[in-house]
C-alpha positions in Angstrom: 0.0 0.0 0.0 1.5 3.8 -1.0 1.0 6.6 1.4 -2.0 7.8 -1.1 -3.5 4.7 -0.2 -3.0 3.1 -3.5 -2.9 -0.7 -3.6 -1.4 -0.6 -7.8 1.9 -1.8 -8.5 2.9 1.3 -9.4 1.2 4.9 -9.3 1.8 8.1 -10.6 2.8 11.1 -9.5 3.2 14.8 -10.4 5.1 16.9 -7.6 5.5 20.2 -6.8 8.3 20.1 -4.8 10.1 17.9 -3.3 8.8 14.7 -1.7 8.7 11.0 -0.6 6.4 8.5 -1.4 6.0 5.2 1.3 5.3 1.9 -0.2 4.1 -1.2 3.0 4.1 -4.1 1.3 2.6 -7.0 3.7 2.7 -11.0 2.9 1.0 -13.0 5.7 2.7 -11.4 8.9 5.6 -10.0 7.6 6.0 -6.2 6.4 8.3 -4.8 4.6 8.5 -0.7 4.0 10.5 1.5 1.4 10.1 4.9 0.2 11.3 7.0 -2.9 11.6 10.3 -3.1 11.2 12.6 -6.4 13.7 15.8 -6.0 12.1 18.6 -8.1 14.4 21.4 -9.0 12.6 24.6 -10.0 12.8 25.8 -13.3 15.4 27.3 -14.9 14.4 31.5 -14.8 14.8 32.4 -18.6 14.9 35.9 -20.2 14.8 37.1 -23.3 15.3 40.7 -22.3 12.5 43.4 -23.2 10.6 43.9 -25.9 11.5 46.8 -28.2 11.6 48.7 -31.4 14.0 49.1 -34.0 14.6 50.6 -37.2 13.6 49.3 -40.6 16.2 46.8 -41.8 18.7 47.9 -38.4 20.1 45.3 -36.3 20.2 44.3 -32.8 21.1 42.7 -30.5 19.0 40.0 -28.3 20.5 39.1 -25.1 19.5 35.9 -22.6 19.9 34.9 -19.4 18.9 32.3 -16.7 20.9 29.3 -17.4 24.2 27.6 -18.7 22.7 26.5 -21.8 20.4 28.6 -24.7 18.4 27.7 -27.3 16.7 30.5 -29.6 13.6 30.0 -31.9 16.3 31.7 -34.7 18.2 28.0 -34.3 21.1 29.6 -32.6 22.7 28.6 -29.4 24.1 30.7 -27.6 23.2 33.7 -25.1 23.6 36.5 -27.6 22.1 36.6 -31.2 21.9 39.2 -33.4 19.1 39.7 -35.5 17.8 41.9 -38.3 13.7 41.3 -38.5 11.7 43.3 -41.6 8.3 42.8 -39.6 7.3 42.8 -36.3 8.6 39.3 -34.8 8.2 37.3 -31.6 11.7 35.6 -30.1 11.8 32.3 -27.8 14.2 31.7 -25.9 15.0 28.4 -24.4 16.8 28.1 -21.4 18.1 24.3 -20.2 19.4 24.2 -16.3 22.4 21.3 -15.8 19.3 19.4 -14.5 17.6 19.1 -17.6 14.7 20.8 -16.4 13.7 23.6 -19.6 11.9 27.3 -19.3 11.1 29.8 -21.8 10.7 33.7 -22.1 9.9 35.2 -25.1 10.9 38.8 -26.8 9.2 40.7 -29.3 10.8 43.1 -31.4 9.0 45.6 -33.3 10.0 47.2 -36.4 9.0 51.1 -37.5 8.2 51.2 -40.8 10.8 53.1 -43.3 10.7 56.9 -43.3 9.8 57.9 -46.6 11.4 62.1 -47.0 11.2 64.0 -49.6 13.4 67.4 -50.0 11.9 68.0 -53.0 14.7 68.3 -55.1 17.6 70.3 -56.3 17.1 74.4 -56.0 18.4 77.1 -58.2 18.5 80.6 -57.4 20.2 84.1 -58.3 23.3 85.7 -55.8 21.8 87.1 -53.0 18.6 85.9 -52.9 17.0 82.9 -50.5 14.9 80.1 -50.6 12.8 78.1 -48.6 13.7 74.7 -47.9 11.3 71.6 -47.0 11.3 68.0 -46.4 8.6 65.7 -45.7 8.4 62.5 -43.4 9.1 62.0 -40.2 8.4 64.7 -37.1 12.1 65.2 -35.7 14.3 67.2 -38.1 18.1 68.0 -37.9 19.6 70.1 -40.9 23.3 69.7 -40.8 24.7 73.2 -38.9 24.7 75.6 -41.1 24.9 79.3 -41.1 23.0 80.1 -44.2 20.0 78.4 -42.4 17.8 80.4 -40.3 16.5 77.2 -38.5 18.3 73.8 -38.1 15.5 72.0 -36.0 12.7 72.6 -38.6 10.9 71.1 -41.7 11.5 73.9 -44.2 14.2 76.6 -43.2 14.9 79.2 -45.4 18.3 79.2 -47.0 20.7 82.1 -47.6 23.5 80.8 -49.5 26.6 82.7 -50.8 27.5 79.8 -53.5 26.2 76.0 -54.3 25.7 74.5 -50.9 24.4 70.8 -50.2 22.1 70.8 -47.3 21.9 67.5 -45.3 19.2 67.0 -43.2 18.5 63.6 -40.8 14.7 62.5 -40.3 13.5 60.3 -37.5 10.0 59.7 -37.1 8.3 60.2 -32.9 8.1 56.3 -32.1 12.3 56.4 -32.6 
C-alpha cells in the first residue's frame, strides 16, 4: 500500500516540490517498507530581455539569461544573437538548467516602418537671394549646422547661401 492509499503496483505522480512516497508491502505477517523520493528542481528563470523597437532593416542585438545553456527559436545557441527582422517578430528563448529541467521567455521586437522624405529636389536661385527649404516625413528634423540656415530644427528653413551649398538633413519619425 503507497502513502495515497494506493494498492497498484505502481502509481503516478506529479510533484511540486520535493517529496517522498512510502510503499508497505505485507505478505501474511511479515512487512516490509521503502520509500522513494522525487527531487524537483525549479525551473530554470529564462529571459529574453524586453521587448522593443528598431529601425527598418537595423540590427540588434538579443541578449538571454537564466541558465548555462540557450536555445533560440532563430536556431542559434548561444546567449547572444543578433538579429535583423523586416516585420514585427516574436523571439523564444530556451533556457536548459544542468538538471535538464527547460523554461522559456519570449521577446518581441517591433519594427518602425521606413521613413519615406522628400526634399523636393535640387534648388536654383540668383546671388543674394533665398529660398525656402522643406522635407517631408518623419516629425524630428536635424539640418546639418549651417549658417546660411535660419532654423536647423525645422521642416522647411529658409536658406541664404553665398555659392552651391548641399544641405543635409536627418529625419527620425516620434516612435524612434
Amino acid at each position: 500500500i503507497w502513502d495515497n492509499g494506493s494498492t497498484n503496483d505502481s502509481i503516478y505522480v506529479k510533484p511540486n516540490t520535493t517529496t517522498t512516497y512510502y510503499l508497505t508491502v505485507t505478505s501474511g505477517v511479515c512487512h516490509r517498507a521503502d520509500s522513494v523520493v522525487i527531487t524537483v528542481f525549479p525551473l530554470p528563470n529564462a529571459d529574453a530581455g524586453l521587448d522593443r523597437t528598431i529601425c527598418y532593416r537595423d540590427t540588434t542585438m538579443l541578449v538571454g539569461s537564466g541558465g548555462p545553456s540557450y536555445s533560440w527559436s532563430t536556431g542559434e545557441v548561444t546567449d547572444t544573437v543578433y538579429v535583423v527582422p523586416l516585420v514585427p517578430t516574436t523571439y523564444t528563448l530556451t533556457v536548459t538548467d544542468g538538471f535538464g529541467c527547460k523554461n522559456t521567455d519570449e521577446v518581441i521586437v517591433f519594427v518602425d516602418s521606413l521613413l519615406i522624405i522628400n526634399t523636393g529636389g535640387d534648388k536654383v536661385l540668383c546671388y543674394g537671394d533665398s529660398i525656402q527649404l522643406n522635407v517631408t516625413g518623419g516629425t524630428i528634423y536635424k539640418w546639418a549646422y549651417d549658417t546660411t540656415l535660419s532654423d536647423t530644427l525645422i521642416s522647411n528653413p529658409i536658406a541664404f547661401p553665398l555659392q552651391t551649398t548641399t544641405y543635409y538633413v536627418t529625419v527620425t519619425s516620434a516612435n524612434g
